[in-house]
N, C-alpha and C positions, 0 to 999 in steps of 0.2 A: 497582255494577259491580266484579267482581273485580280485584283489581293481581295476580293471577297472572301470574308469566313464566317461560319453559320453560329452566331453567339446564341441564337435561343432555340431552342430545343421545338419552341410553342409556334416558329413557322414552318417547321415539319409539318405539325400535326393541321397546319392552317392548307398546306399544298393537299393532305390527303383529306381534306374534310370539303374542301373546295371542288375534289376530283368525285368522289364518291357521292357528295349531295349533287352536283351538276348546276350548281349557282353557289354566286359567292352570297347570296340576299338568306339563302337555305344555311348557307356554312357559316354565317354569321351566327344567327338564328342557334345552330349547335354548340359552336362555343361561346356564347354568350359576351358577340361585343357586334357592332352595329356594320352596316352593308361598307360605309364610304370606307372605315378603319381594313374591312377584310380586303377592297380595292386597293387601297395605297399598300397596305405590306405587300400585296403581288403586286405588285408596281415595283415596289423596293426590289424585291426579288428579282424580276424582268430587267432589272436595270443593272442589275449587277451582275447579272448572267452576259445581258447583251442580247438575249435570246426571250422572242414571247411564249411564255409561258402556258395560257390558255389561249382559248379561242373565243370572245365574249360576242355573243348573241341576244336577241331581246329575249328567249326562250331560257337562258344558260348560256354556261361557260363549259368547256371540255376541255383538257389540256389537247395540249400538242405534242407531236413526239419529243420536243427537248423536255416537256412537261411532263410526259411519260417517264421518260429515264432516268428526271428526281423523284418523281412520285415511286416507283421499285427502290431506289436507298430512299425514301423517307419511311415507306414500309417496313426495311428492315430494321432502320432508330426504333419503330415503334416498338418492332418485336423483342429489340433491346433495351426498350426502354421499361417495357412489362415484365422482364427477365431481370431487371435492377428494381424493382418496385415491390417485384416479390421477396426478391433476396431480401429488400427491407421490411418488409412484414414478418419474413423468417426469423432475421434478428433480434427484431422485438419481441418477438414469442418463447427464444432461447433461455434455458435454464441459466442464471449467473452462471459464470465463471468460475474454476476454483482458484480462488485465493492463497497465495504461498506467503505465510509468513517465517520472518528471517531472527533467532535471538542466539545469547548464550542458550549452550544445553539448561546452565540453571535457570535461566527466566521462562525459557520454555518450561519446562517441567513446575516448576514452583508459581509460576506468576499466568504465562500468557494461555498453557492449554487449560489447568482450572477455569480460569475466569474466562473463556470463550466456549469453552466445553462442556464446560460443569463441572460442581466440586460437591462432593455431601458435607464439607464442613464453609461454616456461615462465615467467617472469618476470614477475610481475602483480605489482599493489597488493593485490585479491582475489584470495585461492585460490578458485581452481573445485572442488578440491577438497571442499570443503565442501557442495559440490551434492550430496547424497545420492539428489533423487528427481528424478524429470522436472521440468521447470518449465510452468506455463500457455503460452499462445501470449501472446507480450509485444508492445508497443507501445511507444514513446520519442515524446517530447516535448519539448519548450523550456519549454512554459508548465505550468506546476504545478496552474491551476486546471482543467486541461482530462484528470488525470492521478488514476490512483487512489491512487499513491503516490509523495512528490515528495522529492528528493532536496536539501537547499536550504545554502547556505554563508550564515554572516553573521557579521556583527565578533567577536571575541572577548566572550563576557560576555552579549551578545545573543544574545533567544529568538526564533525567526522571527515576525515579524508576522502570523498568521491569525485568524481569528473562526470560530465557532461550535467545535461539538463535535469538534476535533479531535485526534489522540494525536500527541505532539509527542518524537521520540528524538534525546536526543544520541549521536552515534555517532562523534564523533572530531574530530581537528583535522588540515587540510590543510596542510600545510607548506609554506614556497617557498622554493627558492633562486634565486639568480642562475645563470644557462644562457646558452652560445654555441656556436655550430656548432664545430667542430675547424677549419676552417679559417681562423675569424675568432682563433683566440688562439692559431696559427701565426703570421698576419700582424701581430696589434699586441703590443707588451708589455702582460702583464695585469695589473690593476690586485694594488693591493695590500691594501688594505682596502677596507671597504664606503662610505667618501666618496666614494673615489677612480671610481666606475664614474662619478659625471657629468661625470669627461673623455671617455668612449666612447660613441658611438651608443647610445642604447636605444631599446631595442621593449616598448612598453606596450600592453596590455590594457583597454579601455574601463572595465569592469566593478571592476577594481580599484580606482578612487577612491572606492569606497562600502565600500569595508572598513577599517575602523579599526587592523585588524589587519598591513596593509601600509602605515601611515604614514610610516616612513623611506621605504620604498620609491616612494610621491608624493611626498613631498618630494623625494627628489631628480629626480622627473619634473618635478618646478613649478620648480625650482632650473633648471634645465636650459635649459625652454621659455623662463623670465626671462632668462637670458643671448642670447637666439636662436637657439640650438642646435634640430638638430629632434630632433623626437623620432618615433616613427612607432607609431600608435595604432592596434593593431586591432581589432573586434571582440569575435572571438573566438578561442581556443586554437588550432583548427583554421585560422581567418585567418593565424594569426602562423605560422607553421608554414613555407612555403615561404623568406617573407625571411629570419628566421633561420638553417636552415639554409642560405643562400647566402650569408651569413657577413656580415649588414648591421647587426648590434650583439649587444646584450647584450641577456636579457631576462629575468624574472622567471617561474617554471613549476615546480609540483609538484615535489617533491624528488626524485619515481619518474619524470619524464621522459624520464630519460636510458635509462630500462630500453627502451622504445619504439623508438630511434635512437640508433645507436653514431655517427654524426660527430655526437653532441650530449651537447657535457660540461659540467660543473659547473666554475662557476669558484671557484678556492681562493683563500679569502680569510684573512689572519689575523685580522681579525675583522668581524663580521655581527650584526647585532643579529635576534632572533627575527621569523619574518613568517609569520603563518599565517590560519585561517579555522577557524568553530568551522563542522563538519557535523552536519546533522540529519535525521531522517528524519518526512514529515507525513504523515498519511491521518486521513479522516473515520473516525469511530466507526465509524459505518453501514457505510462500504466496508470496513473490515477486519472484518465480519460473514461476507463473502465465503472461504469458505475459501483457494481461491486467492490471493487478496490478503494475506492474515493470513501464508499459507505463505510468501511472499515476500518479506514485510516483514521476520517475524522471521528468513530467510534474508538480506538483506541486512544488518540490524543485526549479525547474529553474524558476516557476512564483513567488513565495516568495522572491530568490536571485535577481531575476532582477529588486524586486520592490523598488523606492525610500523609501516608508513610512515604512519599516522593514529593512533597511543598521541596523547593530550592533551598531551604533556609532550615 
């Protein structure tokens, strides 16, 4: 038995162009390559079947009935082949994709849907600027794995924990300082250096005890909680948002948060030891295959690199 297999698609279309013109001098002629080339591939063919193909006369060629019964499936290649050609024209005419992005609730909310969506105030972490072309129809998310491209903070020095083929971008470091409403450091004297806040109320962030990067910063929340003092723990950035500014301690938030809310200042310290978080950007190989995705990614990496309040240093 022959181990013949049909590698090219293009001697389909040479059997039925051969059958339908009635010379291979004609079929040549159609697809554009010369008489002796269209001979030898039905040669090639005939030779690997075992079986003659056509019937070649000075007038034409005709198949034969083994010629016959490739010629009906090379028919039907074609008709699958015109059934894949359109699907390809289809795709290429398709609206983007919707794009899922993955952050904290506070980077969403403060950072990634302003600066993708629009903000009325000029004042961002991200220039929008930078948006040169439309963007896909977006989505946002909490959970990363439910996202095509996720936005992820971890300790200094730490690379995000994923598995399989993922592309993994450092894109910056988020900074913190210490933050109070304007009415809370009207009413108490401010501290003086960075010891000194665990004499004041603080308002801490659940999520911040898993950063290495904000250790003085728990310590002096454990330091505090050990004396009995309270301390008032929220969720997340957007939780903590009301009590703060209604002036109920101190708390820790993005060095750009004051850009957000003018009764919310940065408190001055003469000194503060560094507190920050390393940002990264994750997507599956596979999904930045997506043009869309791809376009987005490397638009949020260059809006992160190019922002002053995330330089690494």
């Amino acid at each position: 038995m022959s181990s013949f297999r049909l590698h090219d698609w293009n001697d389909a279309r040479l059997l039925i162009a051969c059958a339908e013109c009635g010379s291979f001098a004609r079929a040549g002629a159609l697809l554009g390559i010369d008489q002796s080339t269209v001979s030898r591939r039905i040669s090639a063919l005939e030779a690997s079947t075992g079986r003659p193909l056509f019937t070649r006369r000075r007038s034409g060629a005709t198949p034969t009935p083994a010629g016959l019964a490739l010629l009906e499936r090379a028919r039907q290649m074609e008709q699958a082949a015109a059934q894949f050609e359109f699907a390809l024209r289809g795709l290429s005419t398709q609206p983007a994709a919707r794009v899922t992005v993955a952050a904290s609730e506070g980077l969403l909310t403060y950072t990634l849907i302003p600066a993708l969506l629009g903000h009325a105030k000029a004042e961002l972490p991200l220039d929008r600027r930078l948006i040169q072309a439309p963007l896909p129809d977006l989505a946002f998310t909490t959970a990363p794995d439910q996202a095509d491209i996720a936005v992820l903070a971890t300790s200094p020095g730490d690379v995000p924990a994923v598995k399989g083929a993922m592309r993994v971008r450092r894109v910056g470091t988020m900074h913190f300082i210490p933050v109070a409403a304007r009415r809370y450091l009207e009413d108490h004297p401010p501290p003086d250096n960075f010891a000194q806040l665990i004499e004041h109320p603080l308002l801490d962030i659940g999520f911040y005890r898993l950063l290495r990067g904000l250790d003085d910063w728990n310590g002096l929340i454990a330091r505090r909680c050990e004396r009995g003092a309270p301390v008032l723990v929220a969720p997340t950035t957007p939780r903590l948002h009301q009590p703060l500014l209604a002036g109920e301690g101190i708390s820790l938030l993005p060095n750009y948060a004051t850009l957000y809310e003018p009764n919310l200042l940065p408190v001055t310290l003469s000194s503060c030891p560094p507190l920050g978080a390393s940002l990264w950007l994750v997507s599956h190989e596979d999904t930045l295959r997506e043009p869309a995705v791809r376009t987005l990614y490397d638009l949020l990496a260059t809006m992160f690199l190019s922002s002053s309040w995330y330089r690494r240093n």
